[in-house]
C-alpha positions in Angstrom: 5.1 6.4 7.7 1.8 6.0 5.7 -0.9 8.2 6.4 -4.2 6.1 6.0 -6.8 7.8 7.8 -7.3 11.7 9.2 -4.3 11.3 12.2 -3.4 7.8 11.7 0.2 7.0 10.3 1.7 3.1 9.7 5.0 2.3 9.5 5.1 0.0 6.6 8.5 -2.1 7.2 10.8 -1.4 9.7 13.9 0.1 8.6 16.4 -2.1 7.2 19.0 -1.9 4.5 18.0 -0.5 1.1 19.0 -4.4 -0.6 16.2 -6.0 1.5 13.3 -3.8 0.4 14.8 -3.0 -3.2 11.6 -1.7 -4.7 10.5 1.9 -4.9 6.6 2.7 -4.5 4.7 5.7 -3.8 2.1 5.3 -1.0 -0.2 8.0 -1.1 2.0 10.7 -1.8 4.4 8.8 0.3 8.0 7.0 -1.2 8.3 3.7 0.1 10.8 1.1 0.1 9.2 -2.3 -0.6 10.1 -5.8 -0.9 10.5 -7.3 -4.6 7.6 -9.0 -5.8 4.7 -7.8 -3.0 1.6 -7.8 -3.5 -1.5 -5.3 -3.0 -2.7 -8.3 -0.5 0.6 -8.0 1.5 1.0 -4.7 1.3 -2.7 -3.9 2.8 -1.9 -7.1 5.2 1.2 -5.2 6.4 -0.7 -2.1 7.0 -3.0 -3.7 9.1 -5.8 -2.8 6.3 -8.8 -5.2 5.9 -9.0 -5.9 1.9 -13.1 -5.9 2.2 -13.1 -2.0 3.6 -10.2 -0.2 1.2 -10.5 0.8 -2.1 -6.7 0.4 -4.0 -5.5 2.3 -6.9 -2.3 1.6 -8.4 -1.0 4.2 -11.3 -4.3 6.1 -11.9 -6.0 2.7 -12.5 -8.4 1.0 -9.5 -7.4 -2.6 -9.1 -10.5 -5.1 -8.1 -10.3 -6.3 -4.8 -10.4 -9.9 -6.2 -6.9 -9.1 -8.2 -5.4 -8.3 -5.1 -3.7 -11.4 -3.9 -2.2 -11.5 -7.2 -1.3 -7.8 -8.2 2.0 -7.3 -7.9 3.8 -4.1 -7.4 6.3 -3.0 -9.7 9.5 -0.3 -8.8 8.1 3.6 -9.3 4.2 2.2 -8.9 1.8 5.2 -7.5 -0.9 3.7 -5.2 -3.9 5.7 -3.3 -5.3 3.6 -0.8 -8.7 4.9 0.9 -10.5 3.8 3.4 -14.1 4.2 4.7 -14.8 6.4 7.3 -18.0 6.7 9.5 -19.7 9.6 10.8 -22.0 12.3 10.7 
């Protein structure tokens, strides 16, 4: 589970053998196993994330939401994903 918001947690893939999702990521503080090859665009997709309303940082480095779709994740990455949240 990914914790996105304040009380909101995703499951990002369902839980399979470690071969299919061979990839190790960090996901806000969060291991994750990850397909090969996946993309910030998939990943955020997968999360149920609009691409237009997160901000994406991958290893201490913020990655323009154009690069998305073609950013791809490598094994031991460390994202932060934040999102904006209304209110008073």
């Amino acid at each position: 589970m990914i914790e996105i918001a304040r009380n909101q947690s995703v499951a990002l893939f369902p839980q399979k053998d470690k071969e299919d999702y061979p990839v190790e990521i960090v996901v806000n503080d969060q291991k994750q196993q990850v397909p090969e090859g996946i993309t910030v665009a998939e990943l955020l997709e997968r999360l149920k994330l609009s691409k237009s309303l997160v901000a994406v940082e991958v290893n201490l480095q913020v990655v323009p939401h154009q690069q998305y779709g073609e950013y791809r994740l490598k094994p031991g990455d460390r994202l932060e994903i934040v999102t904006l949240v209304g209110g008073g």
